[in-house]
C-alpha positions as CSV (number, residue, x, y, z in Angstrom):
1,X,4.5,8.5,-5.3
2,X,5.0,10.0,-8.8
3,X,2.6,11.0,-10.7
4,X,3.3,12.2,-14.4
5,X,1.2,15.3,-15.5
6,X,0.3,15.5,-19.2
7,X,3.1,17.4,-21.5
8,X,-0.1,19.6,-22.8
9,X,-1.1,20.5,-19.4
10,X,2.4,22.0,-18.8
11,X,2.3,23.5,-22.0
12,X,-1.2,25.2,-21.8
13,X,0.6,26.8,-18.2
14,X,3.0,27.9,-20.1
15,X,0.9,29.5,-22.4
16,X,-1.2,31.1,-19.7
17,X,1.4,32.4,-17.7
18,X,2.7,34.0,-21.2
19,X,-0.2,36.1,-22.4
20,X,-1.4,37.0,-18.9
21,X,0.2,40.5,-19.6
22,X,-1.7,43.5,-20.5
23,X,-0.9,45.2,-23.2
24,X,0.6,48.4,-23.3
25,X,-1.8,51.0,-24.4
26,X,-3.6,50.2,-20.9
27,X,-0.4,50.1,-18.5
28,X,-0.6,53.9,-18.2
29,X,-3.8,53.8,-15.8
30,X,-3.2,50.7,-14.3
31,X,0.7,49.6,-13.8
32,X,-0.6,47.0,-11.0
33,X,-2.5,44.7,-13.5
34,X,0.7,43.1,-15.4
35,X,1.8,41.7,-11.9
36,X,-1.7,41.1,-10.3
37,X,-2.6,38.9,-13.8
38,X,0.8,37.0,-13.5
39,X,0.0,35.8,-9.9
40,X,-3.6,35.4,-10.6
41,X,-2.6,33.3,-13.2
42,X,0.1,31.3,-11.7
43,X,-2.3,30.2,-8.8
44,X,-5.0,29.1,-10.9
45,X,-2.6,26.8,-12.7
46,X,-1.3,25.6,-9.0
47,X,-4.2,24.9,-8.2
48,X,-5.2,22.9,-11.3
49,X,-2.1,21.1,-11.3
50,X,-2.8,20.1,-7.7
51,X,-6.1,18.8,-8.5
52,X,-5.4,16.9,-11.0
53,X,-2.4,15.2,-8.7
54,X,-4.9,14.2,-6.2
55,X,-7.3,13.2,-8.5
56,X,-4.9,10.5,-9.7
57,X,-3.9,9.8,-6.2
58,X,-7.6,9.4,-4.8
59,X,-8.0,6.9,-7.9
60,X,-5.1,4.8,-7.4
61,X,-6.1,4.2,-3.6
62,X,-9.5,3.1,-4.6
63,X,-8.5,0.3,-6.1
64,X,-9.8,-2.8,-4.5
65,X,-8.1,-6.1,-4.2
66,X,-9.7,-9.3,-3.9
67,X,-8.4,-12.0,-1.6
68,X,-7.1,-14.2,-4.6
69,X,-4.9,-11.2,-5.7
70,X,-3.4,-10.4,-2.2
71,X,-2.5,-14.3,-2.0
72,X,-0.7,-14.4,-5.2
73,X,0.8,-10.9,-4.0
74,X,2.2,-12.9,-0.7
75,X,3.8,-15.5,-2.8
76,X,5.2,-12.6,-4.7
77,X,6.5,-11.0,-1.5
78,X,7.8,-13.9,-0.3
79,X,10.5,-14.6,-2.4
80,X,11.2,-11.5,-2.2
81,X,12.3,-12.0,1.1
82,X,15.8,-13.8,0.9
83,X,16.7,-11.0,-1.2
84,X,16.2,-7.8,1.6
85,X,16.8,-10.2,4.4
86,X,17.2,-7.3,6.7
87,X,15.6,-8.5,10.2
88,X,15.5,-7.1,13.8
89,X,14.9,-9.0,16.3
90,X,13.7,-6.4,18.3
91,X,9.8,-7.0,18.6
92,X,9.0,-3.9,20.6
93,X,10.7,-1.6,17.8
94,X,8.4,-2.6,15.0
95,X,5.8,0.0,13.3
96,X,2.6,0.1,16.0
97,X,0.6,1.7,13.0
98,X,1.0,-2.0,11.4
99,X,0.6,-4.3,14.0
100,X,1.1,-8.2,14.5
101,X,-2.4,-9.8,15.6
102,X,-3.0,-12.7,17.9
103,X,-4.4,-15.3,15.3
104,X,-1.9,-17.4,15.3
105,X,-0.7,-19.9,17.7
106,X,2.7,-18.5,18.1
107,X,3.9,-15.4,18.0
108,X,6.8,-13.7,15.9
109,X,10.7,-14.2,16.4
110,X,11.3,-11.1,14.2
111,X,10.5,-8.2,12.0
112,X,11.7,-5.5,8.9
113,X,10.5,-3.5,6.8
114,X,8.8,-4.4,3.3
115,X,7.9,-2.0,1.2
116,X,5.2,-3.6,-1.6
117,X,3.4,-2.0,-4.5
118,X,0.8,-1.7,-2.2
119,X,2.2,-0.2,0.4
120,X,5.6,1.6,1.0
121,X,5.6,1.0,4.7
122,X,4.7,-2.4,4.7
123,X,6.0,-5.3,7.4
124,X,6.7,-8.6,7.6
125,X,7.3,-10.6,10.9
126,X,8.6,-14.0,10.6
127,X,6.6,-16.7,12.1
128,X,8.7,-19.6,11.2
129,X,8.7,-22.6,14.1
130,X,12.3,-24.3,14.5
131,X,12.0,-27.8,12.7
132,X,8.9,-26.6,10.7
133,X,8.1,-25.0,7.7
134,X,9.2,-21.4,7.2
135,X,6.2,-19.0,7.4
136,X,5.6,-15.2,7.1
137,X,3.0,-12.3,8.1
138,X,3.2,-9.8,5.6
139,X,0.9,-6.4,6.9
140,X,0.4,-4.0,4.4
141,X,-2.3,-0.9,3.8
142,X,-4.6,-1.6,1.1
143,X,-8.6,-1.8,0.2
144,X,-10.1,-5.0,0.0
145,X,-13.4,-6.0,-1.3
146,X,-15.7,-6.5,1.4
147,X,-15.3,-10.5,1.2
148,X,-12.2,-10.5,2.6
149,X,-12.6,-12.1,5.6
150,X,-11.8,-10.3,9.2
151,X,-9.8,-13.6,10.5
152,X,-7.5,-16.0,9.0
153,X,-9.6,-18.9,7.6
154,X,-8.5,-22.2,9.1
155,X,-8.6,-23.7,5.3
156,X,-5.9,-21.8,3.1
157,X,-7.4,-19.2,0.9
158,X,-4.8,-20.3,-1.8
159,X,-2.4,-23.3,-2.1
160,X,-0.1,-24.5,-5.1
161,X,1.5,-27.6,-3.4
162,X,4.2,-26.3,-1.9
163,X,2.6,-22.9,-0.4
164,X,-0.8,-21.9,1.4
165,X,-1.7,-18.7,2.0
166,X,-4.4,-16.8,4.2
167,X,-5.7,-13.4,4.3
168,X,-7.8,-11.0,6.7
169,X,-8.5,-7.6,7.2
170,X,-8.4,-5.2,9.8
171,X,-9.7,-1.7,9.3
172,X,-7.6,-0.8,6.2
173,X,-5.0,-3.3,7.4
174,X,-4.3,-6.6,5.1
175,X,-2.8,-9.3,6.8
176,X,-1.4,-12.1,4.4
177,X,0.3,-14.9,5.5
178,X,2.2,-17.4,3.4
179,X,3.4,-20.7,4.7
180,X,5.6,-22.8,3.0
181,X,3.8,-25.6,3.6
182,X,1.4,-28.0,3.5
183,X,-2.5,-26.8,4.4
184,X,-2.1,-29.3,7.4
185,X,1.0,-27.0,8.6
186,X,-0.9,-24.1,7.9
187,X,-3.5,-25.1,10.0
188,X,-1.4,-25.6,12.8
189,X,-0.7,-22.0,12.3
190,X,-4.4,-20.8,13.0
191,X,-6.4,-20.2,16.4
192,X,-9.2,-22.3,16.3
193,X,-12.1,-19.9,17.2
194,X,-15.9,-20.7,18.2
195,X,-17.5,-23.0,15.6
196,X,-14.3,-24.3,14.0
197,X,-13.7,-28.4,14.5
């Protein structure tokens, strides 16, 4: 990821690393200092400059996204799709560390890489059934806020008419899946669990 550090915090750098010398009337007794200030000073700025980096990085990751803002991400993401369209059908070669789970009533017929402002390393199976509505799992790395749900909800968490979408968590996986459907065909989607009519 890039992060951009401030022009003045390069230039304050600068600035240290050009009066770190000492000045002459005191290089007579101690010819080691010039050098031993330069590096001093050069690793205190490292230092600084790599703080500040993961300062901005811990922030960014922080962020939490609500279940409403991953669904309209997955609608993003999805027509998004037609324009990568690079697939492999070859299930067993598909990231372990961002896994397909069992909540669905069928499984995937293939898989590729997504990257997502979210997640660089994202995937997306295809869960589409022949003669039905095409469908995707999109599986990303992201917080959430604690009410997204650990399951796929058997009631879309968003539809516009002609899309529903669901989203769980698991761990600090997000699982969104978009169906472009109706919530009846989404539905059909969804293991019933304990509870459920």
């Amino acid at each position: 990821r890039q992060i951009d550090v401030p022009r003045d915090l390069v230039d304050g750098i600068h600035h240290k690393l050009a009066t770190s010398q000492v000045v002459p009337a005191q290089a007579h007794d101690a010819k080691w200092r010039p050098a031993a200030f330069h590096w001093i000073a050069a690793t205190v700025a490292i230092v600084f400059v790599i703080g500040f980096i993961s300062l901005r990085l811990n922030s960014t990751s922080a962020v939490l996204h609500s279940t409403h803002e991953l669904a309209q991400l997955g609608l993003e993401w999805q027509a998004k799709i037609q324009l990568i369209a690079n697939w492999s059908s070859d299930l067993g070669g598909a990231p372990t560390d961002r896994p397909f789970i069992e909540d669905l009533t069928i499984g995937p017929t293939r898989w590729m890489g997504f990257e997502t402002e979210l997640d660089s390393q994202g995937v997306v199976f295809d869960v589409s059934q022949e003669n039905g509505p095409d469908a995707f799992m999109f599986v990303v790395q992201a917080a959430t806020h604690g009410g997204v749900s650990t399951a796929f909800p058997q009631i879309p968490d968003y539809s516009n008419g002609s899309s529903c979408v669901g989203v769980c968590r698991r761990d600090n996986l997000v699982y969104v899946l978009v169906v472009n459907g109706s919530p009846l065909d989404y539905a059909k989607l969804i293991v019933k669990r304990l509870g459920t009519a």
